[in-house]
NUFI-637219 format. One line per 5 residues: number of its first residue (from 1); their letters; for each residue x, y, z of N, C-alpha, C. Coordinates in nm, 3 decimals, padded with zeros to 5 digits. Example, Ala and Ser with C-alpha at 12.3 -4.5 7.8 and 13.67 -1.06 7.14 Angstrom:
<sites>
1	AS	01.319,-00.569,00.780,01.230,-00.450,00.780,01.320,-00.330,00.780 ~ 01.285,-00.225,00.708,01.367,-00.106,00.714,01.290,00.003,00.787 .
</sites>
This chain:
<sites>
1	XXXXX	-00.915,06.207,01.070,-00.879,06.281,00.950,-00.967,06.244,00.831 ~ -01.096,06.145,00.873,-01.177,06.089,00.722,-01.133,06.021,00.666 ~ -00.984,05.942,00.685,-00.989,05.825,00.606,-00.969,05.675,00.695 ~ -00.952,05.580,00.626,-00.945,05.461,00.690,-01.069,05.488,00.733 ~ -01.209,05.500,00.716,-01.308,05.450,00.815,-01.368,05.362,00.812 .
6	XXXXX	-01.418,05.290,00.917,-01.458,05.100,00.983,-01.615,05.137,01.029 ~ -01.657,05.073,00.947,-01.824,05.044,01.046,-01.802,04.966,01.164 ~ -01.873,05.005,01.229,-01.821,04.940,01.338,-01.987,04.898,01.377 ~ -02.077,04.959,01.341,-02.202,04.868,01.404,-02.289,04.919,01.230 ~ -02.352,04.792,01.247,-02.510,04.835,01.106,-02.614,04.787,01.140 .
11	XXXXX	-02.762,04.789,01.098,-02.846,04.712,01.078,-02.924,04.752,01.227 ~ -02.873,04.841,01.262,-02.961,04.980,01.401,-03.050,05.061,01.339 ~ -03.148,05.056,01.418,-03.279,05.137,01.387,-03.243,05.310,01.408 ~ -03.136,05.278,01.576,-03.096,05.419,01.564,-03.003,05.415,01.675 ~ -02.915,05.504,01.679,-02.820,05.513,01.794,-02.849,05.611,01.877 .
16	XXXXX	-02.872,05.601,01.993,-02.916,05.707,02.112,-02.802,05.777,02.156 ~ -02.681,05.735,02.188,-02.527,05.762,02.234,-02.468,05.661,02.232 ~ -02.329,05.758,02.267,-02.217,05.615,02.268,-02.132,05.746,02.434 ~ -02.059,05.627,02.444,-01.961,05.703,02.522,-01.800,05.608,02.515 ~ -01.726,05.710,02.499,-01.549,05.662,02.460,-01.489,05.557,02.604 .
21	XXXXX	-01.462,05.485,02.555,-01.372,05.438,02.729,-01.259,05.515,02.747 ~ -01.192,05.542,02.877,-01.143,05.614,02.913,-01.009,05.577,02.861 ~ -00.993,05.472,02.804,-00.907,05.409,02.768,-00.878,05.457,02.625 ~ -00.958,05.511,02.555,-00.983,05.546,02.404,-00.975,05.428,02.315 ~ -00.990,05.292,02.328,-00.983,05.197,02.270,-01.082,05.087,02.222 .
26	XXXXX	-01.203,05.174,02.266,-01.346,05.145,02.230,-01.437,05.282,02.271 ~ -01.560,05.201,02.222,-01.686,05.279,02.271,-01.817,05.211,02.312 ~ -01.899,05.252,02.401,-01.973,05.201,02.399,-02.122,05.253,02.345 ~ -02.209,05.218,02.326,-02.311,05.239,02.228,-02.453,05.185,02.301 ~ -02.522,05.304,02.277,-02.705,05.269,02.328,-02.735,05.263,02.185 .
31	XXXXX	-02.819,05.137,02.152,-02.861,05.117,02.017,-03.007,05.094,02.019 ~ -03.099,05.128,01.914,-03.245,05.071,01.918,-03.265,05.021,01.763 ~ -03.310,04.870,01.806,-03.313,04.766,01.716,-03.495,04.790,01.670 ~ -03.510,04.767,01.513,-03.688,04.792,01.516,-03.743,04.657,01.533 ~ -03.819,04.651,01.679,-03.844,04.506,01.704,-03.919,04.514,01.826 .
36	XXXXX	-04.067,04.488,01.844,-04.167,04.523,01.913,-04.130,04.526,02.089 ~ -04.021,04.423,02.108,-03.986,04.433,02.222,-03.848,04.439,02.245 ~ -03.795,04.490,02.388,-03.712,04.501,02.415,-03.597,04.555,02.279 ~ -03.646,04.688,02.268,-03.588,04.733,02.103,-03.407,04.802,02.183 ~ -03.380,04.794,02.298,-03.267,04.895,02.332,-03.173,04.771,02.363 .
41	XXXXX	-03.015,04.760,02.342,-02.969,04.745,02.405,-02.819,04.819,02.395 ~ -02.679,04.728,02.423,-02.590,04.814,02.444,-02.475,04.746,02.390 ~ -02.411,04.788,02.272,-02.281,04.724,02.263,-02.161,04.791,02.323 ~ -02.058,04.759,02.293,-01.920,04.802,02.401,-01.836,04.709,02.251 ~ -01.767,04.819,02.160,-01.711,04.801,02.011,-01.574,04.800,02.034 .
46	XXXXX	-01.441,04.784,02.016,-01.309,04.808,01.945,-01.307,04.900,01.866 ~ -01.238,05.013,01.851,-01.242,05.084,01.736,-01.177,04.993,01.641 ~ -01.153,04.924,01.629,-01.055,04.863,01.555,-01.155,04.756,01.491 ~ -01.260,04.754,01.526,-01.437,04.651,01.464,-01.408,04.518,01.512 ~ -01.265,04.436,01.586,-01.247,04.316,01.583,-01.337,04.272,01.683 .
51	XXXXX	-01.370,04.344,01.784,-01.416,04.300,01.950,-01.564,04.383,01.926 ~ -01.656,04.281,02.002,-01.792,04.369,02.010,-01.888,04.249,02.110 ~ -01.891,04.318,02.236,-01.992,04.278,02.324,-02.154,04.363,02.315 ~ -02.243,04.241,02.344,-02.371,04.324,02.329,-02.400,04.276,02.463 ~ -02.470,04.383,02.495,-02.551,04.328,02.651,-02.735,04.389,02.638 .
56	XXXXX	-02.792,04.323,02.645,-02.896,04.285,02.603,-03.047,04.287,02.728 ~ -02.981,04.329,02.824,-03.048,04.396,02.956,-03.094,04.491,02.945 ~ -03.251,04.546,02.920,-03.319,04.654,02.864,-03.290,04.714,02.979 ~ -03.335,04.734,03.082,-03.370,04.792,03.223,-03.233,04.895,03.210 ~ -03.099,04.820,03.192,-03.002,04.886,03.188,-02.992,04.989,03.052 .
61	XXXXX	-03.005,04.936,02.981,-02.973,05.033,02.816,-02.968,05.175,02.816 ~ -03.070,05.249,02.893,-03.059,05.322,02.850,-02.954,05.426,02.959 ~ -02.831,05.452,02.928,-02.746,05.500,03.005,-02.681,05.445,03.130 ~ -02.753,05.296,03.141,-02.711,05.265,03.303,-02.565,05.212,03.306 ~ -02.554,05.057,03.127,-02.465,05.112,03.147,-02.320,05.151,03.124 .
66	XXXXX	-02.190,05.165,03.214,-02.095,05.244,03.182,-01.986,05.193,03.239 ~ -01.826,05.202,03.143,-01.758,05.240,03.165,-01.652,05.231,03.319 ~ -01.603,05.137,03.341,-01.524,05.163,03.470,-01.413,05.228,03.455 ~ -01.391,05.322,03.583,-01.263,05.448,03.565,-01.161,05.434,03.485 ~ -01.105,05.285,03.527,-00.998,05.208,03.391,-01.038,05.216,03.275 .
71	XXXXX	-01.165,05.179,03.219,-01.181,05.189,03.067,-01.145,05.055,03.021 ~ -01.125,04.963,03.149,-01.099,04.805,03.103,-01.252,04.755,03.018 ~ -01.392,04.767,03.110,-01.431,04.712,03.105,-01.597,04.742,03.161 ~ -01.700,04.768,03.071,-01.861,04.797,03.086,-01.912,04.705,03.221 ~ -02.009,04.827,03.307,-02.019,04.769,03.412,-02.183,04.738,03.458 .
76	XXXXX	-02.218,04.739,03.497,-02.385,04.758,03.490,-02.400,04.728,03.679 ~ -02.474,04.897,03.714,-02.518,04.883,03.878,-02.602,04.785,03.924 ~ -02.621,04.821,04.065,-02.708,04.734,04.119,-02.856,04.727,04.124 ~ -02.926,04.622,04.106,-03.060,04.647,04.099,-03.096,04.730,04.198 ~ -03.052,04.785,04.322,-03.114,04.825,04.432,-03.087,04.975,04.406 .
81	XXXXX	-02.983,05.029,04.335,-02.971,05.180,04.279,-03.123,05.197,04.203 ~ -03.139,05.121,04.070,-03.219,05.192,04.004,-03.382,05.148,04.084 ~ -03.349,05.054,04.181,-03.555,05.063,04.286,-03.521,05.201,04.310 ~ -03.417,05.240,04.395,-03.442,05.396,04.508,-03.462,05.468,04.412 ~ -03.420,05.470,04.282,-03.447,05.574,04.197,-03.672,05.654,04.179 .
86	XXXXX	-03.662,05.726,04.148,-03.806,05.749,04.073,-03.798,05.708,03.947 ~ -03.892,05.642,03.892,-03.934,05.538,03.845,-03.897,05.628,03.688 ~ -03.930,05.756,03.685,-03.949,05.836,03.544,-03.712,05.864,03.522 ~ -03.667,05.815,03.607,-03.527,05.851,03.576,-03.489,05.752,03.476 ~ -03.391,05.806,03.345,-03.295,05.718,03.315,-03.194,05.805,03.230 .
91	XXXXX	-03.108,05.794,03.144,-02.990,05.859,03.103,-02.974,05.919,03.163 ~ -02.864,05.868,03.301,-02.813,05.922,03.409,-02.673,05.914,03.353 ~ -02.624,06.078,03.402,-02.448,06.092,03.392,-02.373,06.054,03.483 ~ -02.274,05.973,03.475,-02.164,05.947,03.574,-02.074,06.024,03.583 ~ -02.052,06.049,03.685,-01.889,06.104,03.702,-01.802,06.048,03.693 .
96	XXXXX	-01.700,06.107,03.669,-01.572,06.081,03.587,-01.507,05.964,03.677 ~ -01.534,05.974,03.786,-01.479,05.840,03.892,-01.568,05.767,03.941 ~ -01.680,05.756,03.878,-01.841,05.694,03.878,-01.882,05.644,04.027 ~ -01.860,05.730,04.086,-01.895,05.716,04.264,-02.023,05.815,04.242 ~ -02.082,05.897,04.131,-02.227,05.980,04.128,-02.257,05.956,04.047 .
101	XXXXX	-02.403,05.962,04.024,-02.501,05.984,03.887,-02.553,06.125,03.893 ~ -02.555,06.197,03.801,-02.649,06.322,03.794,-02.760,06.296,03.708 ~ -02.903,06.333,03.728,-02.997,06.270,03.634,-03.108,06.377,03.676 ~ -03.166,06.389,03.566,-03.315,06.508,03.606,-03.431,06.407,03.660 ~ -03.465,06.491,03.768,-03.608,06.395,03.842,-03.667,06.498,03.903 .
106	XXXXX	-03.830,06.499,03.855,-03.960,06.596,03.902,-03.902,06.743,03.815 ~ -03.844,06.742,03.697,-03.806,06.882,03.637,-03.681,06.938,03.714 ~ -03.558,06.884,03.822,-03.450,06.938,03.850,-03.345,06.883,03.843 ~ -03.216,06.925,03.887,-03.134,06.848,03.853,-03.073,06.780,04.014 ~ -03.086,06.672,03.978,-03.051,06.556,04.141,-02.925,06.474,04.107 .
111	XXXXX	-02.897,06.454,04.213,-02.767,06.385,04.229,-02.732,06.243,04.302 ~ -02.704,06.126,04.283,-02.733,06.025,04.398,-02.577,05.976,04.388 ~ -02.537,05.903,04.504,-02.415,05.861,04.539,-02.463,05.690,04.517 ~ -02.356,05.668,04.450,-02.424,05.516,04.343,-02.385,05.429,04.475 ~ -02.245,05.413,04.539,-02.248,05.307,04.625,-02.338,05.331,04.765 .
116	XXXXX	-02.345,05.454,04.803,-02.430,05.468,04.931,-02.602,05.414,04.876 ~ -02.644,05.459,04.724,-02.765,05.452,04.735,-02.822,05.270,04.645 ~ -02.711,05.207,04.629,-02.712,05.105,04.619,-02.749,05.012,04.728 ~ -02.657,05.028,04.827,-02.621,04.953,04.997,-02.766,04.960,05.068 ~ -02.809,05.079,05.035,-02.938,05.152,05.126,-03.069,05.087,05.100 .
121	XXXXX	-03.088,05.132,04.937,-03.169,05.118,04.869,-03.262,05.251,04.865 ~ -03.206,05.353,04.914,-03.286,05.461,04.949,-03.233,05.565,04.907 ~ -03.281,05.712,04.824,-03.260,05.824,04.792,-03.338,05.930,04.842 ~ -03.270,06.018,04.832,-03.373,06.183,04.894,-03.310,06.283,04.779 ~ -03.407,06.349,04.780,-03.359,06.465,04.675,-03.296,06.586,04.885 .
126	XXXXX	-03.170,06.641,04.798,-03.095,06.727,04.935,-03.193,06.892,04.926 ~ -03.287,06.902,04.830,-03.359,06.992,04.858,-03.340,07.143,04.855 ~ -03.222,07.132,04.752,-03.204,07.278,04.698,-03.143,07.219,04.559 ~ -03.217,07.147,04.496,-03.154,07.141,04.360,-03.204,07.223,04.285 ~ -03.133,07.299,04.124,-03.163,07.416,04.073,-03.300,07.323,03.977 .
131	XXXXX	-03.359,07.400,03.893,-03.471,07.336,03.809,-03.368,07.321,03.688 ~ -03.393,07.178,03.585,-03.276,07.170,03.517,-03.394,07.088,03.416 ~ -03.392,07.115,03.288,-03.475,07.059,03.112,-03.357,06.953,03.083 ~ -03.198,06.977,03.102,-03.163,06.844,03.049,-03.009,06.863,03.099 ~ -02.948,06.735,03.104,-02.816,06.754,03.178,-02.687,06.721,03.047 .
136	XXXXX	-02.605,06.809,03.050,-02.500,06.772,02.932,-02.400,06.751,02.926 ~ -02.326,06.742,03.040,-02.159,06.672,03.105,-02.124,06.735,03.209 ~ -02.010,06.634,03.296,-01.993,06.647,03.434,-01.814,06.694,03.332 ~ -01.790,06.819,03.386,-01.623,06.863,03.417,-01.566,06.712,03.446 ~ -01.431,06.743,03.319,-01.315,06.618,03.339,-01.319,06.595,03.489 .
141	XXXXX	-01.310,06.679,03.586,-01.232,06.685,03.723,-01.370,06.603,03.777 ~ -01.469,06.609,03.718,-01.619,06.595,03.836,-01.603,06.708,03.958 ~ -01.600,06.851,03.933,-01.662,06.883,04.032,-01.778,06.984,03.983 ~ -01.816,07.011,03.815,-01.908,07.060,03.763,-01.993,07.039,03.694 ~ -02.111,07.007,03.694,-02.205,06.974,03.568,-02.244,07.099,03.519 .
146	XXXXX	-02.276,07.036,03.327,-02.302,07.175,03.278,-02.480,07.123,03.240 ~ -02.602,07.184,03.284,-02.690,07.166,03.201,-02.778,07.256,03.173 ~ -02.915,07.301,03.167,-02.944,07.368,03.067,-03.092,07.403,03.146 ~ -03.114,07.511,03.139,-03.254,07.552,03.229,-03.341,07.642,03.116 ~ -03.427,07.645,03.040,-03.458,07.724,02.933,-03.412,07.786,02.825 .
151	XXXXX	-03.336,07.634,02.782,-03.252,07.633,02.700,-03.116,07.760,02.758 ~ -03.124,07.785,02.819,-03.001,07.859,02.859,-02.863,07.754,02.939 ~ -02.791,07.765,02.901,-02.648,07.688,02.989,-02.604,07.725,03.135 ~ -02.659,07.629,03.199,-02.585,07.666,03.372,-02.502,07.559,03.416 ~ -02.437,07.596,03.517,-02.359,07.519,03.591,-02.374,07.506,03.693 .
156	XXXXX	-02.311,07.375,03.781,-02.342,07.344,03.913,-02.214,07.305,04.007 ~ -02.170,07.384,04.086,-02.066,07.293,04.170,-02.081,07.170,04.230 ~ -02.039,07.101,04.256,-02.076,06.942,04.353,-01.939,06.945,04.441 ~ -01.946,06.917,04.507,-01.819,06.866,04.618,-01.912,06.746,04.700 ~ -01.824,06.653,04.674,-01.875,06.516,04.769,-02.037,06.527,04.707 .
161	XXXXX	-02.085,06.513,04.642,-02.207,06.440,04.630,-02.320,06.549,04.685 ~ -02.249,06.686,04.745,-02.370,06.786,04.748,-02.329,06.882,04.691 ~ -02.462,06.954,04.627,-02.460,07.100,04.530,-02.386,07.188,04.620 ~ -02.315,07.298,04.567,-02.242,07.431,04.630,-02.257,07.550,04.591 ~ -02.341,07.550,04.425,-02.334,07.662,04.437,-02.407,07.649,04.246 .
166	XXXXX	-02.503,07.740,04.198,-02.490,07.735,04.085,-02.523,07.843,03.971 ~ -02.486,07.872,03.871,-02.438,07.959,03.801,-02.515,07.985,03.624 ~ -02.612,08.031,03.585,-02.663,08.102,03.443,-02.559,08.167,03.392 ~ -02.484,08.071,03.305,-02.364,08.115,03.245,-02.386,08.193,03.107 ~ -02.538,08.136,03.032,-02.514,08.180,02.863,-02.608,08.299,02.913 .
171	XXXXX	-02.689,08.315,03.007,-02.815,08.377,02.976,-02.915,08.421,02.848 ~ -02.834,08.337,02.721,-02.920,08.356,02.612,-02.946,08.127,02.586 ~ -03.005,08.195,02.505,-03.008,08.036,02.425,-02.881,07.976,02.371 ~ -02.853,07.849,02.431,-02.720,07.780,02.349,-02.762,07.610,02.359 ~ -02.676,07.553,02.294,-02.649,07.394,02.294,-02.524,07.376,02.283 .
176	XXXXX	-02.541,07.216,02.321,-02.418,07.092,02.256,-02.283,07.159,02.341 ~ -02.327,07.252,02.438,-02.237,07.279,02.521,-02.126,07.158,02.570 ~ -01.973,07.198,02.571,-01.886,07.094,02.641,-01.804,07.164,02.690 ~ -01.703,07.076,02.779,-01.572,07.149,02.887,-01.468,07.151,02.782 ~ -01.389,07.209,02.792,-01.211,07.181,02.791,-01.185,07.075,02.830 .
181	XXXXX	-01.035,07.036,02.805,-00.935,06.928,02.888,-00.983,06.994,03.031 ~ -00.913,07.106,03.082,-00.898,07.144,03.194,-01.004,07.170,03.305 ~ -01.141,07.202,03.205,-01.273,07.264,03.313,-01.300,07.410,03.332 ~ -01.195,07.459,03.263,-01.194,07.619,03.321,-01.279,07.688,03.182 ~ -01.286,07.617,03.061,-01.382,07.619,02.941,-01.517,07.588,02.922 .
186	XXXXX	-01.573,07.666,02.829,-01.683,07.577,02.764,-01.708,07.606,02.603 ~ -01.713,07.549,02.485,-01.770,07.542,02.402,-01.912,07.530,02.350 ~ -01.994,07.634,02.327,-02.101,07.575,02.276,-02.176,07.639,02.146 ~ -02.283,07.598,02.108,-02.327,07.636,01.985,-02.477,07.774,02.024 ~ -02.450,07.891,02.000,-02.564,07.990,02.031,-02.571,08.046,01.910 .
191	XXXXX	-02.717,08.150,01.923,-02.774,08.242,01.868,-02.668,08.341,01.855 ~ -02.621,08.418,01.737,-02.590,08.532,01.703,-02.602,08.639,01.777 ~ -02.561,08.716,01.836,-02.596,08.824,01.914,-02.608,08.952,01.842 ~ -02.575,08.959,01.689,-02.624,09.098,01.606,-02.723,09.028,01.566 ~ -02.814,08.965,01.628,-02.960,08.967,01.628,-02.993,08.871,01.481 .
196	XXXXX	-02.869,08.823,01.417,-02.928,08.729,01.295,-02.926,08.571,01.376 ~ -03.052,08.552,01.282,-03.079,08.400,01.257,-03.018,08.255,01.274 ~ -02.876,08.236,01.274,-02.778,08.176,01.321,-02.722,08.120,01.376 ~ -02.703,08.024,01.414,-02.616,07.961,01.502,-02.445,07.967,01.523 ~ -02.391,07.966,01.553,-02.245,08.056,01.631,-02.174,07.950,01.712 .
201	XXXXX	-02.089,07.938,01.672,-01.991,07.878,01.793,-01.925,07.984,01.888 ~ -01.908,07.977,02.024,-01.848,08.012,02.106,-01.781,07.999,02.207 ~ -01.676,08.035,02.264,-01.571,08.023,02.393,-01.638,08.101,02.525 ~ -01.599,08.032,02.634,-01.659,08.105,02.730,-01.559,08.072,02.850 ~ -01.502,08.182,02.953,-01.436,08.117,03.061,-01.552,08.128,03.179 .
206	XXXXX	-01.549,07.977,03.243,-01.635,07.955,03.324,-01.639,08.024,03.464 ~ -01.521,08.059,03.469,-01.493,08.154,03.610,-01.547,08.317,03.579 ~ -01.460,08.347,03.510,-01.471,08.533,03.480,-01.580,08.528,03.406 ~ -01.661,08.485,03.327,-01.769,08.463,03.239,-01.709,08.511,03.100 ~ -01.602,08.559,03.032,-01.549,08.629,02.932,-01.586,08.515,02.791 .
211	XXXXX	-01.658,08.583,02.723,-01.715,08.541,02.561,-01.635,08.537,02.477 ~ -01.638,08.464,02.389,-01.588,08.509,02.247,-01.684,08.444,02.137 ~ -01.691,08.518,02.047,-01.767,08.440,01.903,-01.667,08.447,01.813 ~ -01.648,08.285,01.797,-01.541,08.268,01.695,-01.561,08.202,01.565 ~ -01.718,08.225,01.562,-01.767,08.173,01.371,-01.839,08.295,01.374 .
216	XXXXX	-01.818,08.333,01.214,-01.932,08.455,01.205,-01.989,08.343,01.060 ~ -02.081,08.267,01.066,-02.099,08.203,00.926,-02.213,08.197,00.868 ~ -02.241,08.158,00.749,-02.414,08.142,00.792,-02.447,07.985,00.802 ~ -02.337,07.905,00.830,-02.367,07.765,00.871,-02.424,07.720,01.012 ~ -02.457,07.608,01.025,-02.495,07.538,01.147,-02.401,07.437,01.213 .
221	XXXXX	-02.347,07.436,01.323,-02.307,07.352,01.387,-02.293,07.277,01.512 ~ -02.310,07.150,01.518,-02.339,07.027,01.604,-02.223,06.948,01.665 ~ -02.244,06.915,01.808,-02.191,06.788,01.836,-02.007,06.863,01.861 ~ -02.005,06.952,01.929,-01.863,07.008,01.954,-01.788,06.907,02.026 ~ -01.631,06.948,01.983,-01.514,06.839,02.071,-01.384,06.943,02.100 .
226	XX	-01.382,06.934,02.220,-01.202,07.004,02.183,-01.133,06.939,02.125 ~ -00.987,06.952,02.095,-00.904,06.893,02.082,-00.794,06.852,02.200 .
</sites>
């Protein structure tokens, strides 16, 4: 509501992301410190400012890592996940029950199963992944990622750790796309469709494809949340 607010971190060069614990009782935070080396690392805050772990493992920082399903407690994989990886991967998404990563590699969007490709040490791309510029959240449920192919918004089914099926939902330009509680939504920020200049918020059902534009403004807006 804007009041009572707590710094909770200062003296950051810049914040890359954070992500909420599932718990809602912290966050955790990719931070970059200005300092010739090793400038990334990762705190894990209290909203409440009393509690603040830093972990200080570059290799990991950037997205590796995350969050266990509980929301007790920041976890960081195994060195043998990120060898099988290609070397150019990092801000990889977890799923919601962090048994997958989704992450763009060679320009598409790939998928690896964290405990199989840990154990192994070995990955394969399954060889029908769609071409994907950037990935922007996995459905509460994990069985959809939403990301973005020329600047346009698509989606992807997953069941078990392979693609099923996938979908050019905006066919125009949009961002900052997100789900609903439920998955059956999306929110995101597009172009005007009476052809002005604009940016627009809009509703979309992910099944029937049915639109709505529900700002007509001449403002800009970022960084959507349901409620």
């Amino acid at each position: 509501d804007g009041e009572e607010q707590i710094e909770l971190i200062k003296n950051q060069f810049r914040i890359h992301d954070f992500w909420w614990s599932p718990r809602s009782h912290a966050i955790l935070v990719a931070l970059e410190f200005d300092r010739p080396t090793n400038p990334m690392e990762n705190w894990s805050v209290t909203i409440d400012g009393e509690s603040r772990k830093r972990r200080q493992m570059s290799k990991w920082a950037e997205g590796w890592y995350h969050w266990d399903v509980e929301g007790e407690d920041v976890k960081e994989p195994r060195n043998r996940l990120l060898e099988a990886l290609p070397g150019s991967v990092s801000w990889p998404k977890w799923s919601p029950d962090r048994k997958y990563i989704a992450f763009v590699a060679d320009g598409v969007l790939a998928l690896a199963d964290v405990d199989v490709t840990s154990a192994t040490g070995s990955w394969f791309l399954q060889q029908n992944e769609p071409p994907c510029q950037k990935i922007e959240e996995w459905s509460h449920d994990g069985k959809r990622i939403l990301f973005y192919v020329a600047d346009e918004i698509c989606v992807a089914t997953v069941d078990k750790g392979q693609f099923k099926a996938f979908v050019n939902l905006s066919l125009f330009k949009g961002r900052d796309a997100t789900w609903n509680p439920d998955s059956s939504r999306i929110a995101f920020v597009g172009r005007d469709q009476g052809g002005r200049r604009t940016s627009e918020i809009y509703i979309m059902d992910t099944y029937s494809g049915e639109m709505k534009q529900i700002t007509h403004t001449n403002s800009d807006y970022f960084d959507l949340h349901w409620r």
